[in-house]
Structure formats: structure tokens, C-alpha cells
N, C-alpha and C positions, 0 to 999 in steps of 0.2 A: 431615291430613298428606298431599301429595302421593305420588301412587304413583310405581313403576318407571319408567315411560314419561313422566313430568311429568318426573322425575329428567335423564332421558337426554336428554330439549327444552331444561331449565338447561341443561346440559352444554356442549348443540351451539350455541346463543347465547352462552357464554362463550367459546366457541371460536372464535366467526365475531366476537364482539367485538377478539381477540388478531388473528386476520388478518386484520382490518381494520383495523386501529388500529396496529399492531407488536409487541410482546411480551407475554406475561403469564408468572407462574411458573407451574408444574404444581402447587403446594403452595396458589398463592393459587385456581385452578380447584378443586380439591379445598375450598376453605373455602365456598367460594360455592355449594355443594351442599350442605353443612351448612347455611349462612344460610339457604335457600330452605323445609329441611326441616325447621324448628321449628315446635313447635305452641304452641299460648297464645297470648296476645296479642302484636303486632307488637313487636321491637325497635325500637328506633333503627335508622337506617340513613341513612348520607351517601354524597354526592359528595365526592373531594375531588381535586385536581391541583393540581400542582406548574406554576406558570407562565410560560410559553417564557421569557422572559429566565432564568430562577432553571433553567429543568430540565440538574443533571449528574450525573452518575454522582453524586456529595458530596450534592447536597441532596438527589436523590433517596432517599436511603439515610437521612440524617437526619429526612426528612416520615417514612419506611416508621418506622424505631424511634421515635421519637416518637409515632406512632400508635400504633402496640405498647408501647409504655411506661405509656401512659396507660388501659390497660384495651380497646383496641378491637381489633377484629378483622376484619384484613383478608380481605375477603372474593374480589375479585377487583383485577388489577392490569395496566396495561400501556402502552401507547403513543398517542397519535394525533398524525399529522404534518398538517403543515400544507396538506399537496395534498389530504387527506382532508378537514379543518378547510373550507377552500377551496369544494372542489367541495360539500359536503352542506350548504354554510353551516349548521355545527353552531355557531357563536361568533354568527351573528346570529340562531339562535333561543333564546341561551344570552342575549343582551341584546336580547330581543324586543321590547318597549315601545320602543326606540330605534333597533333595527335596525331594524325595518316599516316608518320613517320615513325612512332611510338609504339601504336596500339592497333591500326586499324589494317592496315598495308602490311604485307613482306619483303621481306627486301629485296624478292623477285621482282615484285610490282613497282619497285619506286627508281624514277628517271637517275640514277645513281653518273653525276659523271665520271667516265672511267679511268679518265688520265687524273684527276683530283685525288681520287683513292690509292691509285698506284704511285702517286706522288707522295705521298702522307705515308702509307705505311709500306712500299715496294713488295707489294702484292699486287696482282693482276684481277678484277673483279672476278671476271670470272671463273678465275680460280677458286676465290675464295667463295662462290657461290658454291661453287659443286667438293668445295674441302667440308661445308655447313659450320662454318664457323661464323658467319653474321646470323644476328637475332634483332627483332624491333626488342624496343625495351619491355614490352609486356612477357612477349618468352625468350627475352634474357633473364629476366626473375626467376624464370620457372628451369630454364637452362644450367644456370648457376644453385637454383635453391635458396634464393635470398629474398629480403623484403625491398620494397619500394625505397627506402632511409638507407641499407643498406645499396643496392644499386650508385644512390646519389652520390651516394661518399665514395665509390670506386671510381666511379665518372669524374667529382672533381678532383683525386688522384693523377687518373690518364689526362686531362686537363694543366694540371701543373704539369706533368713529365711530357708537355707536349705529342700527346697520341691524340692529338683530337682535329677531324678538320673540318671546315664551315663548305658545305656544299651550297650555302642559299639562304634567302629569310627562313631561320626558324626548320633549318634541316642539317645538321648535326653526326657526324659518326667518330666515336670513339673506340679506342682499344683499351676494353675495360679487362682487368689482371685481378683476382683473385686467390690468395692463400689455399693452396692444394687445389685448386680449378684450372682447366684450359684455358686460355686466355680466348676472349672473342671479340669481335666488334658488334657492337652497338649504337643503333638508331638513336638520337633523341632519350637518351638516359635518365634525365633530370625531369620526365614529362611526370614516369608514375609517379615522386611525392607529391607533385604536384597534384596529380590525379587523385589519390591518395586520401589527399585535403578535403574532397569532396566525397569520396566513397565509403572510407572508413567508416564501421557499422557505430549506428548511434548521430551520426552524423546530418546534415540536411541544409537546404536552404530555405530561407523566406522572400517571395519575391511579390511583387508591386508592376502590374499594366498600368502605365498612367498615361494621358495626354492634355493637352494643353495649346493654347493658340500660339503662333509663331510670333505675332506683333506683340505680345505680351511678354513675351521671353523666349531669344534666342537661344538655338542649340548650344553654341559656345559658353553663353552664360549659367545654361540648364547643368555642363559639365563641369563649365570651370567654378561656378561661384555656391551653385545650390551644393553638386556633387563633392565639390572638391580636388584638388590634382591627386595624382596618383602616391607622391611620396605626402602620406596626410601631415608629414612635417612642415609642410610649405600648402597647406591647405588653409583658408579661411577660416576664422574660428567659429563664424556662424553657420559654416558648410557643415552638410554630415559626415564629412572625414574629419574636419576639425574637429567636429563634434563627440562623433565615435573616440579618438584619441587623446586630448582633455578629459573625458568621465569614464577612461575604459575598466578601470577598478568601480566604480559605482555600476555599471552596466554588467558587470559579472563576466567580464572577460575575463580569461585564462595569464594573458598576455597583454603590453602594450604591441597594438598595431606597427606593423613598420610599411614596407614597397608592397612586398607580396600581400599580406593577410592586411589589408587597411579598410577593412568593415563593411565594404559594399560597392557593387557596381551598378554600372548603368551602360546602357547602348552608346555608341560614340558617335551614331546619328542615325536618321529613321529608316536607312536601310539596315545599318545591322539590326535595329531594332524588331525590325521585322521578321530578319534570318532569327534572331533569336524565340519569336515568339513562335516560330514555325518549328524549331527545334526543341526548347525548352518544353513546352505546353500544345506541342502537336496540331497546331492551330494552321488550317486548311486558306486558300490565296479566296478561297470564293465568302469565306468567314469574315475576313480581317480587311479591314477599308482603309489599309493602305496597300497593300497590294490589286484592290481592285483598283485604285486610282490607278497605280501602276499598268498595269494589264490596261484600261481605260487612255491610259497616253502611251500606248504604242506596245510598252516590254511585255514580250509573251512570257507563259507561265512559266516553260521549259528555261528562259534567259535568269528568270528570278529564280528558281533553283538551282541553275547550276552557278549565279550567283552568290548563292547563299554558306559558301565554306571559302569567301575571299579568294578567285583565283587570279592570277595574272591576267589583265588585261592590258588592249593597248589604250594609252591614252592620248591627248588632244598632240601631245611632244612627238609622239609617232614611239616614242620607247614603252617598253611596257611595265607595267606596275602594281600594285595592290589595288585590289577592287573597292576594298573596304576605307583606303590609305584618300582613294582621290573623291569619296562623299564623308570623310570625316565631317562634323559639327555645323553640316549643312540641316537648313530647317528645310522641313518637308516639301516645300513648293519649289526648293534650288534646288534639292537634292532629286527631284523629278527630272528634271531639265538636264541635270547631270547625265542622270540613268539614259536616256533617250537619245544622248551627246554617245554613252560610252557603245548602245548598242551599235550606234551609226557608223564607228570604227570599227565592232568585228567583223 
């Protein structure tokens, strides 16, 4: 059990998470000092937020009881706007596989295969590195002179006229064409609206630390039944996808919810959970007591960071795969056993 002074470091990180981010309650601060100081084995513990088109006073309120309804407990709660979202690109290392390619990386830096390229649009990489006609999609915008909406719709342009080709999970280069522009290729196209969604001034999320015991409710169920599936058409009508999408006119949405904008997420199991709360809310492995379980059953710090942006690893098949993909909707005590399996292969 952490002492006095572990107690009073949670504290001051939930603190600096609220003014940084914008609000939290003083009742959710207070549970998140419970959460930290349980002994036994690891709870459950998620990410969860409410997503800029869906965050109002309404749904907000509906995500908070419906977490409370369902046996979880909120542990801490509050804000982040989108000038914060912005500047710490917290949303492109929340879609890291895709942002790296978009916004964060050059196209110098990224493992481009080169016969793939030269296949697709009979150019020679190389070539076209030292021609500067490849851009990530961040300075293709700025390349071009166009907005994020504007990008998306040339991408799915060169998409229909076949200029586009799949290098990977979620790694993408198109030959985006322009009215009176050069034409160039481009990383991952479709990332800024997406990005967008979340920066756009005025903008913001509401998010929810919650955990919960595993014999009480499965991860699976935490996703599939509380959460809801991802198309909220096919979501349970007492989930809060279902929920959010039946009242999204009384909730003061803009919009009914579809795939993309469907009112809220959550972690897909207590590892990403934890990348998330490391990311989102800047929260340190010596803080958060799942990762000390972590660190405590073997995984050094260094493994859970570079863990934490999903990379290929190998798995038990001996092929290699999503880091993220093989602890999906595992509860926190399998998803241990997991981690300590996948170190044992690299």
C-alpha cells in the first residue's frame, strides 16, 4: 500500500491533470486516491471520454450515471480542450500507428517499402524523396494551402482513381491532384479531419478514470454491453452508444451519431488503458497502480513505454502482430500474464 507521501504525489497529479485539462469534481479527486490505494491484485481500470461532437452538459451527465449504474467507479474526471489536445498532440499519439504517418514523422523517417511505391505510382522512392514531392498530411495542408475537409476530399478522389496504395495497418500513400497545384504524394490523408474533430477551436473532451473489479464485470462486457459496439446502430439500447443515439436530439447534439462520431469511447483493455492515461493525462508508471503491478510482474518501464503507441510484436504464433490487437478485452489479471508471455518473446 502506498504511503503518505505516494498519497499526496496522486493528489498533486490529479490536480495538475484538472488544470490542465479544465475541470474535475473534488468528490471524483477524492476516489482516485482510493483507486491508487488498494491492495491485492490490480483492478480494472479505463479510459473513458465523451467525444467533442457528443460533449454537453446532457451526455455528459448520462456517460457519468451510466458508469455509476453499471458498478464502476469514478475515479477521476474533467476536461480537455482542444488548444491543449492541439499543442501536446495528445489525439495523434491516442491514434499513433496512423498519426506517426500523418503528423508526427517525415517521410524520410518512415520504413516506406520501396518496391510497393514504385509499383503504385512508377516512381523510384528515392527519387521522389530528393524531387520533395511527398508530404505527411499535416504539411500537405500547408503544401497545398488547404484545410483538413478539403485534403480529405482529394484523398478520396485519388482513392477512387486508384492513386492510392496500402503499405500496412493504418499506413497509407496517395497521389493527391489539385486544381492549379502540383500534384504530391501523401501520407495518411484522411488522419487531419479526423484530427480536426478533436482540435478545432471551441472544441474539447470530457473524460471519466473509472475502475472496477473483474469478477464483477468483464472487460468484454464493460465494452460490449455497458460501452456499446462501435456502429451505435447495433449497440444495446441500455449501452451508452445506444443511449447517446436514441436521445441524440434531447442531448443537444448537432448530429445523429453514426461509426466514426458515436458519443464516447473507452480503452479496449487495461493495457491500452493505461497507454491512454499516460498519454491523455500525463500520468507517471510510479502514479498509476497498474502499471506498478505491471513493473512488479516483471515488464520494465522502458517495455511499457515503448509499448504504449501499439507496436508490432511477435506473438505466441511466432508471427508478428498488434500489441494492442493480442490484450484486447482481457481483465486486468489475464492481461498481466499476457504482458509477461509477450515480453518473453522479444
Amino acid at each position: 500500500m502506498p504511503g503518505f507521501h505516494e498519497s499526496l504525489e496522486v493528489a498533486s497529479l490529479n490536480m495538475n491533470r484538472v488544470l490542465a485539462g479544465g475541470l474535475a469534481s473534488a468528490s471524483a479527486l477524492a476516489a482516485a486516491g482510493y483507486y491508487y490505494s488498494q491492495p491485492g491484485k490490480p483492478k480494472n481500470s479505463a479510459f473513458v471520454f465523451v467525444k467533442p461532437h457528443a460533449v454537453t452538459g446532457k451526455t455528459n451527465k448520462l456517460v457519468r450515471d451510466g458508469l455509476i449504474a453499471n458498478g464502476l467507479k469514478i475515479t477521476s474526471e474533467g476536461d480537455l480542450t482542444s488548444e491543449v489536445i492541439d499543442k501536446k498532440k495528445l489525439i495523434d499519439q491516442h491514434y499513433y500507428a496512423i498519426a506517426s504517418k500523418a503528423t508526427i514523422l517525415k517521410p524520410s523517417e518512415l520504413n516506406v517499402p520501396t518496391d510497393k511505391f514504385e509499383n503504385a505510382f512508377g516512381l523510384k522512392w528515392q527519387d521522389a524523396l530528393s524531387k520533395g514531392v511527398v508530404f505527411n498530411a499535416m504539411d500537405a495542408c500547408n503544401e497545398l494551402g488547404c484545410t483538413a475537409d478539403e485534403l480529405n476530399v482529394a484523398w478520396g478522389a485519388c482513392k477512387k482513381a486508384n492513386k492510392l496504395v496500402k503499405f500496412g495497418g493504418g499506413f497509407y500513400c496517395g497521389l493527391v491532384e489539385m486544381a492549379g497545384k502540383k500534384p504530391i504524394y501523401v501520407f495518411n490523408g484522411f488522419f487531419m479531419t479526423m484530427r480536426s474533430n478533436f482540435t478545432a477551436p471551441g472544441r474539447s473532451i470530457h473524460y471519466y478514470t473509472v475502475e472496477w473489479d473483474e469478477s464483477k464485470l468483464s472487460w468484454g462486457d464493460f465494452r460490449g454491453k455497458v460501452l456499446g459496439p462501435t456502429d451505435p446502430k447495433e449497440a444495446p439500447a441500455d449501452s451508452l452508444r445506444g443511449k447517446i443515439l436514441a436521445g441524440w436530439k434531447d442531448l443537444d447534439l448537432k448530429a445523429e451519431p453514426n461509426v466514426g462520431d458515436n458519443g464516447v469511447h473507452a480503452s479496449a483493455s487495461p493495457f491500452e488503458a493505461l497507454a491512454e492515461r499516460m498519454n491523455w493525462l500525463e500520468t507517471r508508471c510510479t502514479a498509476d497502480a497498474y502499471c506498478r503491478a505491471m513493473v512488479k510482474a516483471g515488464i520494465t518501464e522502458d517495455t511499457i513505454k515503448a509499448w504504449s503507441v501499439d507496436p508490432q510484436v511477435k506473438l505466441e504464433s511466432g508471427k508478428k502482430g498488434s500489441l494492442f490487437d493480442a490484450m484486447e478485452d482481457q481483465d486486468a489479471s489475464t492481461c498481466l500474464e499476457t504482458a509477461k508471455k509477450l515480453q518473453s518473446l522479444s
